[in-house]
C-alpha positions in Angstrom: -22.7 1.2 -6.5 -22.0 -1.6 -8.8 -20.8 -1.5 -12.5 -24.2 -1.9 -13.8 -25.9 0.8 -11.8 -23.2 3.0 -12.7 -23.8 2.5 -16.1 -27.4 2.8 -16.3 -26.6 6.0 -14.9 -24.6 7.1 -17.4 -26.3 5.8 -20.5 -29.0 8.7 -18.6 -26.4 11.2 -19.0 -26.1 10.1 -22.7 -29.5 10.2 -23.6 -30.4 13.6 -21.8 -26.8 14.9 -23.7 -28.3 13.6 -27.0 -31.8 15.2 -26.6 -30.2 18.5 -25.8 -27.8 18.2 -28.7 -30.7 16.7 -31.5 -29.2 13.0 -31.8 -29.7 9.5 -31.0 -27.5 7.3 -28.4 -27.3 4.8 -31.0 -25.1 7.4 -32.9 -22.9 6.6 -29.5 -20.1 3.9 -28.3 -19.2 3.9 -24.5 -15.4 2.6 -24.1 -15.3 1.3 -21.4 -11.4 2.2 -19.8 -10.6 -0.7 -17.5 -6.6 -0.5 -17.7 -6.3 -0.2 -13.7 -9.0 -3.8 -13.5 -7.7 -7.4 -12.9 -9.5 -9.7 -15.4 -11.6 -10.8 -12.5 -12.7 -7.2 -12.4 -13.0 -7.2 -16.2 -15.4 -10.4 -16.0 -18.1 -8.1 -14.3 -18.0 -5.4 -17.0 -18.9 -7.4 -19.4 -21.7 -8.9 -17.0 -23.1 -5.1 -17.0 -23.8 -5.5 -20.4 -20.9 -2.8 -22.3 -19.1 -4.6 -25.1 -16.2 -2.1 -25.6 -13.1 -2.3 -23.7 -10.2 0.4 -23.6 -6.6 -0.8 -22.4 -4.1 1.9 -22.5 -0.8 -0.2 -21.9 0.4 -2.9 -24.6 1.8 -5.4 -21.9 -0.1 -5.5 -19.5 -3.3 -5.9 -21.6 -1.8 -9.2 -22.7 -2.0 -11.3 -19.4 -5.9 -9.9 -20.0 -6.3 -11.2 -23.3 -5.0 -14.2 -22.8 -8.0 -14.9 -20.2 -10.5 -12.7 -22.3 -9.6 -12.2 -25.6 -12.8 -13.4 -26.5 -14.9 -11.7 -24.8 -15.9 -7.9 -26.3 -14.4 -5.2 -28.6 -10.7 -4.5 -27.5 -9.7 -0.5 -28.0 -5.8 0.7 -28.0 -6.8 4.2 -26.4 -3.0 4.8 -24.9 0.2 6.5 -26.7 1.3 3.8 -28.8 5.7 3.3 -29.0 6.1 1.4 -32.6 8.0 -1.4 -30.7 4.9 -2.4 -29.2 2.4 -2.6 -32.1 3.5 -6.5 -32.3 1.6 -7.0 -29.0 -1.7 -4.8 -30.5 -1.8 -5.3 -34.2 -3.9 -8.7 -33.7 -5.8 -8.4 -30.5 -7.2 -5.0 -30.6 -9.7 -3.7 -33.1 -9.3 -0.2 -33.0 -6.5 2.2 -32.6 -7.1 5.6 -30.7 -3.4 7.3 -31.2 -2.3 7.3 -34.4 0.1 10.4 -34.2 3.3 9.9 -36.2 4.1 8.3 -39.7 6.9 6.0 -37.8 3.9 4.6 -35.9 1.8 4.4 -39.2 4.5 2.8 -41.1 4.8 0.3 -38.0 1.2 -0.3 -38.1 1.0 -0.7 -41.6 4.0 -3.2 -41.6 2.3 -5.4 -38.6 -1.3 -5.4 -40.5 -0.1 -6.7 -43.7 1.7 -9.3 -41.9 -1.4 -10.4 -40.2 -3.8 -9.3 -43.5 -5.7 -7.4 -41.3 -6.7 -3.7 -41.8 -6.7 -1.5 -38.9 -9.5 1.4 -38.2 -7.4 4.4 -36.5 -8.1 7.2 -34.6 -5.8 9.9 -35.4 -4.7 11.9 -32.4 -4.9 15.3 -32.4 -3.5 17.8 -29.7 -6.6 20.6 -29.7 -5.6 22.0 -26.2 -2.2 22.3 -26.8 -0.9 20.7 -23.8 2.8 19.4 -23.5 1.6 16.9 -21.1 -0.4 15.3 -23.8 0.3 13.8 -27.5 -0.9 14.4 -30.8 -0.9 15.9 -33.7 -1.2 19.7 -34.1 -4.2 20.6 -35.7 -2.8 22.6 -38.7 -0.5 19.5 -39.2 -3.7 16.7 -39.8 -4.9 17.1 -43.1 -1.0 16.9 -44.1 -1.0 13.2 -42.0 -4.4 12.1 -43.5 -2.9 13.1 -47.2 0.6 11.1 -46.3 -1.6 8.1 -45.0 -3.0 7.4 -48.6 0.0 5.7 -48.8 -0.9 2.5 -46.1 -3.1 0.3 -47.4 -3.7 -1.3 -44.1 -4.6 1.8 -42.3 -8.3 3.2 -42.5 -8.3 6.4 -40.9 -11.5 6.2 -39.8 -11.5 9.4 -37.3 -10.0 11.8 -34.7 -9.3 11.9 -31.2 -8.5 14.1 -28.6 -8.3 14.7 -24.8 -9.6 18.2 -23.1 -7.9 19.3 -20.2 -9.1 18.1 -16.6 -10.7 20.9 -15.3 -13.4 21.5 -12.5 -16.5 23.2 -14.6 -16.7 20.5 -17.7 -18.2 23.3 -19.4 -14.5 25.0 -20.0 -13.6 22.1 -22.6 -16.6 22.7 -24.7 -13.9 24.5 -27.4 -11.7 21.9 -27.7 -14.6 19.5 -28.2 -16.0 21.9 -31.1 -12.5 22.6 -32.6 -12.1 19.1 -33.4 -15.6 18.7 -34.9 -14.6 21.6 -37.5 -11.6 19.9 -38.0 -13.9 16.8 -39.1 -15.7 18.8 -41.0 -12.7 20.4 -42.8 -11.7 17.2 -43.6 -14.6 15.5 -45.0 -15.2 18.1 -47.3 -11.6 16.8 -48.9 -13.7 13.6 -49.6 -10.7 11.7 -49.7 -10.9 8.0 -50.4 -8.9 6.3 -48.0 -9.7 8.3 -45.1 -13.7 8.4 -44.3 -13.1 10.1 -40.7 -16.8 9.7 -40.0 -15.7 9.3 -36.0 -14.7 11.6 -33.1 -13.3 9.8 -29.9 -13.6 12.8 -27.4 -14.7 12.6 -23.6 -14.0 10.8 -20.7 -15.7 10.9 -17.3 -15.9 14.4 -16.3 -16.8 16.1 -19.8 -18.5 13.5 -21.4 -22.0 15.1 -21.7 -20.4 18.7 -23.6 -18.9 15.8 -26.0 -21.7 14.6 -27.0 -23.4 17.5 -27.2 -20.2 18.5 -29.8 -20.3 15.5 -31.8 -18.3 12.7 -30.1 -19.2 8.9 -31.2 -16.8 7.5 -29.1 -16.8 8.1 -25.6 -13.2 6.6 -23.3 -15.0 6.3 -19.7 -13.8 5.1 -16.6 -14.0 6.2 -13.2 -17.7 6.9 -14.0 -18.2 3.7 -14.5 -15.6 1.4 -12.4 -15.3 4.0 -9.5 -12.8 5.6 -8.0 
């Protein structure tokens, strides 16, 4: 099945996840994760029509960007190590995993230097798994209060990843934890933080995220194959 037929197929699964939930699929932005495609590859999702690209890996996006870098809407959706934020800061629109104030203050050093601001997803570790980063939850609103202090930063959301399991229904709490914790947070009204965004849900839970709020979806082997 090719990339586009894929896709059609899952902008389905969007819609019939919306009309279950009460909301539009405009509300909704598929990432596309192509971090294991040659640019070659690359060429024919843009060819499918999806805009968004995810690459998880600072290095070896840049051989990509260098062939495609204009071409689409590049997301940072991997842990981030502050050395590498030289190689993201001005080819990458968004930021998925903001976790730590060394990476902020990294970010926020990079960004001035470039006169850019950067839009950042701040992680957040809902499931509590070792295996994966992020903030604890009871530690966020602390972060989103300390990153007042970057004027290059705009924290416009949070992200998390649920735990790969076989019935997608299981990560439906982790999905709805992090929406509270939105909620939570918006009701601080702060300023400099607008977290109007969730980034939750990847290929085998996406439908239960949207059905929880997600406006960023992070999908790939539902759309590239396996």
């Amino acid at each position: 099945m090719s990339i586009y037929d894929q896709w059609l197929k899952v902008r389905d699964n969007i819609e019939r996840a919306c009309a279950r939930s009460g909301r539009s699929p405009d509300e909704i932005t598929v990432v596309a994760v192509t971090k294991y495609m040659s640019p070659e590859q690359m060429q024919e999702v843009f060819k499918a029509g999806l805009e968004h690209i995810g690459e998880s890996k600072a290095q070896d996006a840049l051989e990509k960007w260098e062939q495609l870098g204009d071409k689409g809407t590049w997301h940072f959706i991997g842990h981030l190590q502050s050395n590498k934020v030289k190689y993201v800061i001005d080819k990458f629109r968004y930021i998925h995993s903001l976790d730590r104030l060394s990476l902020a203050r990294e970010i926020e050093r990079r960004a001035a230097r470039h006169g850019v601001r950067m839009p950042c997803f701040i992680q957040v570790n809902v499931s509590g798994e070792t295996s994966k980063h992020g903030l604890h939850p009871d530690e966020v609103e602390r972060f989103v209060e300390h990153l007042a202090e970057f004027n290059h930063i705009v924290p416009i959301g949070l992200m998390t990843m649920a735990p790969y399991v076989e019935d997608p229904e299981q990560t439906r709490p982790v999905f709805s934890r992090l929406k509270e914790l939105q909620i939570l947070l918006q009701d601080r009204k702060y300023d400099h933080a607008p977290l109007t965004e969730l980034s939750m849900g990847m290929s085998n839970d996406y439908p239960i995220a949207v059905e929880e709020g997600a406006t960023y979806l992070r999908l790939g082997s539902c759309l590239m194959g396996r």
